[in-house]
C-alpha positions, 0 to 999 in steps of 0.5 A, a space after each residue: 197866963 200863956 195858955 189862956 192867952 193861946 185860947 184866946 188867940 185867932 187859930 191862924 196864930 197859934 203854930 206861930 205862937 209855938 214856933 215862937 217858944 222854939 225860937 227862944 230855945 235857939 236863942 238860948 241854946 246858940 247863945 250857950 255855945 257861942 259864949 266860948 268862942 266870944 270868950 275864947 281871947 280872954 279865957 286862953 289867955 288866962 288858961 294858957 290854952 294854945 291856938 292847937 289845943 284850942 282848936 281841939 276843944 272847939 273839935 270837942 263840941 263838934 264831935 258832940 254835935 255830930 251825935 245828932 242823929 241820935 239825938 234826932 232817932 230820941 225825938 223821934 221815939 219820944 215826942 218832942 215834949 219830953 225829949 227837947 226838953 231833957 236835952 235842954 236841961 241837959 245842956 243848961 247844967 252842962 254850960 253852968 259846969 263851964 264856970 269850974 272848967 280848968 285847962 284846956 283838956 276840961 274845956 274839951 269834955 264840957 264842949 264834948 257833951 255840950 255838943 251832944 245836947 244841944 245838936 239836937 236843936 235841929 232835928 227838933 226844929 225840924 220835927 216840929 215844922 214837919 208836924 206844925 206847918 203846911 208845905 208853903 209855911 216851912 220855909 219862912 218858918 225854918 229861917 224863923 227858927 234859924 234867926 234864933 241861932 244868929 240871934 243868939 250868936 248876936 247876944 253873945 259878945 255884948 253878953 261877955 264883954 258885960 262879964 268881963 268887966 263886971 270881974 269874970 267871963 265865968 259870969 257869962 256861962 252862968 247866964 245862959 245855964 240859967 235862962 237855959 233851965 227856965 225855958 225847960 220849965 216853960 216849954 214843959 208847962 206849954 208845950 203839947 202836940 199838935 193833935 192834943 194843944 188845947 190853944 189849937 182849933 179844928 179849923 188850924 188842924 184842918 188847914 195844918 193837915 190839907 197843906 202837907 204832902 200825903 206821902 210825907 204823912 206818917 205815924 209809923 215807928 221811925 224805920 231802921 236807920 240804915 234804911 235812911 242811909 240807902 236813900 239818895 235825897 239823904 245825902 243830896 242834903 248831908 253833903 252840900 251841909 258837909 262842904 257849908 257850915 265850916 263858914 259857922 264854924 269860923 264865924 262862931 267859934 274862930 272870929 273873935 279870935 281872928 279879929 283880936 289876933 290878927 285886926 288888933 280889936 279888944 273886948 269893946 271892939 269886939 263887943 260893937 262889932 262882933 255880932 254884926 256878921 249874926 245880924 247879917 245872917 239873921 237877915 239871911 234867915 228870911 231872905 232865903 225862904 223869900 226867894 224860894 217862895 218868890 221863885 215858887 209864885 212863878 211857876 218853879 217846883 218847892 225842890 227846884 226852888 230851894 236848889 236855886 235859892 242854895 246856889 244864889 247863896 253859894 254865889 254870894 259866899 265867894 265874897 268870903 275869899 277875900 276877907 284875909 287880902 283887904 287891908 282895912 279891918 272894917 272892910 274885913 268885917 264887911 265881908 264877914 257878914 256877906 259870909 254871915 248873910 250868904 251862909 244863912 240864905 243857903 244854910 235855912 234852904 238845905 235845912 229846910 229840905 228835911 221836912 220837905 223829902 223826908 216822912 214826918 215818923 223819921 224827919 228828926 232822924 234825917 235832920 239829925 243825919 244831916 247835922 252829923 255831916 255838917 258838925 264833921 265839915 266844921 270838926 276837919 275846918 276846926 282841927 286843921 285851922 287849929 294845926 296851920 293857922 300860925 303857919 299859914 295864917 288865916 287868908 288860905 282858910 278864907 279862899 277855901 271857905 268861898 269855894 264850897 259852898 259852889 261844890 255843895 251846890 253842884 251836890 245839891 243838883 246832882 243827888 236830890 230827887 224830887 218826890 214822885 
């Protein structure tokens, strides 16, 4: 059914038809993830699991994650057939395996893994539109991939809530293992290169090919990685993430906690309200990749363009250091998803940068570097957030989140080179 329908489809749609397959894998994949943060009020409640050990099973998943450059060299090798979707398979079991978790030290080792298998998500969105898009595509294309990660963010607290009125939050693991699995078996039977997609014209191929830089052009075996690791542009990219994605972290694995504990919301309170901060970042997704495009219309460079668009973002995030000083909780949750949308705008920009400094033969490689740094800033938040927040509580960690994002900035300015 699916393949006819792409030899059907005009050759304009059909790497927008692809890249809407990868969608629902961002979808399933941050929805997998973001259950245990929507869960966590009810789960440490019933597991007797301390804010401290908390903290070290969302570290867990981090640590898991920061293997992206791994997980980034294996698609490289691969092929981003089989190597997303053994990934994929791999963190669909792993999140079934969540229904036998017992205490906190179990949680922490799923949450290990899990991280592992699904930082891949990333570099493969990465690779796939390095290979897939012209260079005046990747932006709108990244923040569409990146809308799934809010999107399924946003699936997550309706989805918990369900699970826990329906008898067990173990329900919700069970769900988004399952529909994990059943996007393996599509994305296997669909999906194919682009030199060898059925659904794909020569006139698309052509056009694919005259929108992409020609020194990002290779088919080489990726390079030794520490190559990578000599290159300036890669920790142009690597340091700015490093200082702005502590921001998801908080939203996606300490707000539900956050908004129970500290403004007094229940499961029904945080099922109306808790998706609203990843709504707002999905809108964050396309605003993004709309101004660099605007500032590119007028004149200013692809890099010059996402080094702006980043620090506009960085502006907005400030708003985020206020979050713990206003009284009213829905004021609260008003600034959380200025911090969702802020976030999301500069978040696609940077991740974009990977496809656009990087040669397509170690693109995952670099994202997956990249990732590695963003999952360590997320990792240091997460464990002392864990260890401080009863003694401090949460207003010092929400100052320190609105200034980041304007180091990273700065980073961005000083390190990156354009290409010559």
């Amino acid at each position: 059914m699916i393949p006819a329908l792409l030899r059907k489809s005009a050759w304009r749609k059909t790497r927008w038809l692809v890249l809407a397959l990868f969608v629902g894998a961002m979808i399933i994949n941050y929805l997998a993830r973001s259950v245990m943060g929507v869960a966590a009020p009810v789960v440490l409640a019933q597991q007797g699991i301390s804010n401290a050990q908390y903290g070290w099973i969302t570290g867990a998943m981090q640590l898991g994650v920061m293997l992206q450059p791994i997980a980034g060299f294996v698609l490289d090798r691969l092929g981003l057939k089989l190597g997303f979707a053994l990934f994929a398979i791999g963190w669909s079991i792993i999140t079934l395996g969540h229904m036998l978790a017992r205490g906190w030290v179990s949680f922490a080792a799923l949450r290990l893994v899990l991280g592992f298998t699904e930082g891949s998500a990333q570099p493969a969105g990465q690779k796939l539109v390095a290979e897939w898009f012209p260079a005046r595509e990747r932006g709108l294309a990244g923040g569409i991939y990146n809308i799934g990660a809010s999107l399924g963010a946003v699936l997550a607290p309706p989805l918990v809530a369900w699970a826990v009125y329906a008898g067990s939050w173990r329900l919700a693991f069970a769900v988004a293992g399952a529909l994990g699995l059943v996007w393996s078996l599509l994305w296997l039977r669909w999906y194919a290169p682009l030199g060898r997609h059925r659904g794909v014209s020569a006139q698309e191929r052509a056009a694919i090919a005259e929108g992409q830089e020609e020194h990002l052009q290779s088919d080489a075996p990726p390079p030794p990685i520490r190559r990578l690791l000599a290159r300036r542009n890669l920790w142009g990219i690597a340091l700015p993430r490093l200082l702005a994605d502590p921001v998801w972290g908080m939203l996606s694995l300490w707000l539900p906690l956050y908004l129970a504990r500290e403004r007094g919301f229940d499961m029904a309170h945080l099922a109306l309200f808790g998706w609203l901060p990843f709504l707002a970042a999905d809108l964050g997704c396309l605003f993004g990749p709309a101004v660099a495009s605007q500032l590119q219309r007028r004149g200013v460079t692809l890099i010059d363009a996402r080094r702006l668009t980043f620090t506009l973002g960085a502006l907005m995030m400030t708003g985020i250091g206020f979050v713990g000083l206003v009284a009213n909780p829905y004021a609260a949750v008003a600034l959380l998803c200025l911090a969702g949308f802020a976030h999301q705008t500069l978040s696609v920009t940077i991740i974009t940068m990977a496809s656009d400094l990087f040669p397509r033969n170690e693109v995952g490689t670099a994202a997956g570097f990249a990732g590695l740094s963003a999952n360590l800033g997320v990792l240091i938040f997460s464990l002392l957030l864990g260890s401080l927040v009863d003694r401090l509580g949460y207003s010092p960690f929400f100052m320190l989140l609105g200034c980041l994002d304007l180091l990273g900035a700065g980073l961005l300015w000083t390190l990156v080179r354009k290409p010559s």
